[in-house]
C-alpha positions as MATLAB code, in Angstrom:
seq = 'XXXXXXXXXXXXXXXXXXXXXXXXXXXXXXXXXXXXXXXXXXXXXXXXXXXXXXXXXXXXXXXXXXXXXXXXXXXXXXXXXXXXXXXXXXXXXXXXX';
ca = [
     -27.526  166.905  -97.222;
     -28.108  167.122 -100.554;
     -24.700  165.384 -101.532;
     -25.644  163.112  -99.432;
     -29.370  161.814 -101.526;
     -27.026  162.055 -104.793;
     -24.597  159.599 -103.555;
     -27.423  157.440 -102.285;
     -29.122  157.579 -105.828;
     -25.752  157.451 -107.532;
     -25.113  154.045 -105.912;
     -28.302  152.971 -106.615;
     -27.970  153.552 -110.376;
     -24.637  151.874 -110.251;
     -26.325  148.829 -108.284;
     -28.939  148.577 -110.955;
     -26.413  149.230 -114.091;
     -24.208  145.791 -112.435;
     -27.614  143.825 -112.114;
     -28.970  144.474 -115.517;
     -25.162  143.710 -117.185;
     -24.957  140.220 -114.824;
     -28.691  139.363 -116.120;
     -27.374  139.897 -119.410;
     -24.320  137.619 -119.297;
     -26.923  134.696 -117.596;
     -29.286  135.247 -120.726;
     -26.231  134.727 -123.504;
     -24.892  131.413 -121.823;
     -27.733  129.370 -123.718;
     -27.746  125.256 -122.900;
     -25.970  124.621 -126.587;
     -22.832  126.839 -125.139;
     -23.386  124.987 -121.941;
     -23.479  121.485 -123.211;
     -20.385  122.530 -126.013;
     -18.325  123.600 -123.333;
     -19.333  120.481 -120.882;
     -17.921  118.209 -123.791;
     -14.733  119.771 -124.395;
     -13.751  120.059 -120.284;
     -14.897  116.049 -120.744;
     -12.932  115.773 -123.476;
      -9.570  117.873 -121.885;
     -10.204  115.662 -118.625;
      -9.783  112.335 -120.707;
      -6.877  113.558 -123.391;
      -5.146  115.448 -120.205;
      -3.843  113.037 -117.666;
      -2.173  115.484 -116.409;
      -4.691  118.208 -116.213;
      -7.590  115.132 -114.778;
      -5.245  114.599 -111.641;
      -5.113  118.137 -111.280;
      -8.680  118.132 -110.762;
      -9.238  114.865 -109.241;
      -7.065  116.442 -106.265;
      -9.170  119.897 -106.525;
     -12.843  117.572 -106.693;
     -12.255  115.237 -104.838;
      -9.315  116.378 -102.146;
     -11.761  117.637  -99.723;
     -13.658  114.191  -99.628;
     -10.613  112.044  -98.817;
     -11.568  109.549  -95.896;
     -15.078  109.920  -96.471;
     -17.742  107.570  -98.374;
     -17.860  109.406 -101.134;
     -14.391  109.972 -102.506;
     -13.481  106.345 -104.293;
     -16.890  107.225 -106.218;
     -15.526  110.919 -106.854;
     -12.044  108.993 -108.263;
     -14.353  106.818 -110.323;
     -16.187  109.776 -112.310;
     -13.280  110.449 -114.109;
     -12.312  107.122 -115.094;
     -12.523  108.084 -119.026;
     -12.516  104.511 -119.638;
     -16.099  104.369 -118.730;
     -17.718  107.189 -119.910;
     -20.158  107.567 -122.867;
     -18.838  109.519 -125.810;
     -20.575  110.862 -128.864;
     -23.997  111.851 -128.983;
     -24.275  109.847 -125.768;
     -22.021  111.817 -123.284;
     -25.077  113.414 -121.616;
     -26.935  110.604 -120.898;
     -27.600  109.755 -117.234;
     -25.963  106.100 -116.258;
     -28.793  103.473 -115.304;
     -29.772  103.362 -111.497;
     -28.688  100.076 -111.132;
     -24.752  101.454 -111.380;
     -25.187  104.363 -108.682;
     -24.460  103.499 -105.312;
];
């Protein structure tokens, strides 16, 4: 019985070790890495033509036949999307369908 309460406990330690290391790992991905990393996948999407109709098919695949896939398409038409200090910047409601 007693190996029994030390696995229990041991399991519970181990449960609390993964939680603390995963809260960890959330509190180092700060909104500066977020945003740096957000412009260089923009930036691979639009150099890459390759790698954007790799995930054109992975985004917007599953939405083939539906409303929303020609709008899907359209989000990575590079030709159209702000650059610079810009890039972040929300389009104006008048363009969203």
């Amino acid at each position: 019985m007693a190996k029994a309460g030390t696995s229990v406990l041991l399991a519970l330690a181990l449960i609390g070790v993964a939680g603390a290391a995963r809260a960890q790992t959330a509190a180092s991905e700060t909104p500066q890495a977020n945003d740096k990393a957000s412009e260089q996948y923009q930036q691979l999407t639009c150099r890459n033509p390759a790698f954007r109709t790799n995930r054109i098919a992975k985004e917007c695949g599953p939405l083939e036949g539906s409303q929303f896939y020609d709008s899907c398409v359209a989000s990575f038409n590079c030709d159209k999307q702000p650059t610079g200090a810009d890039w972040r910047k929300a389009p104006p409601s008048e363009t969203i369908r």
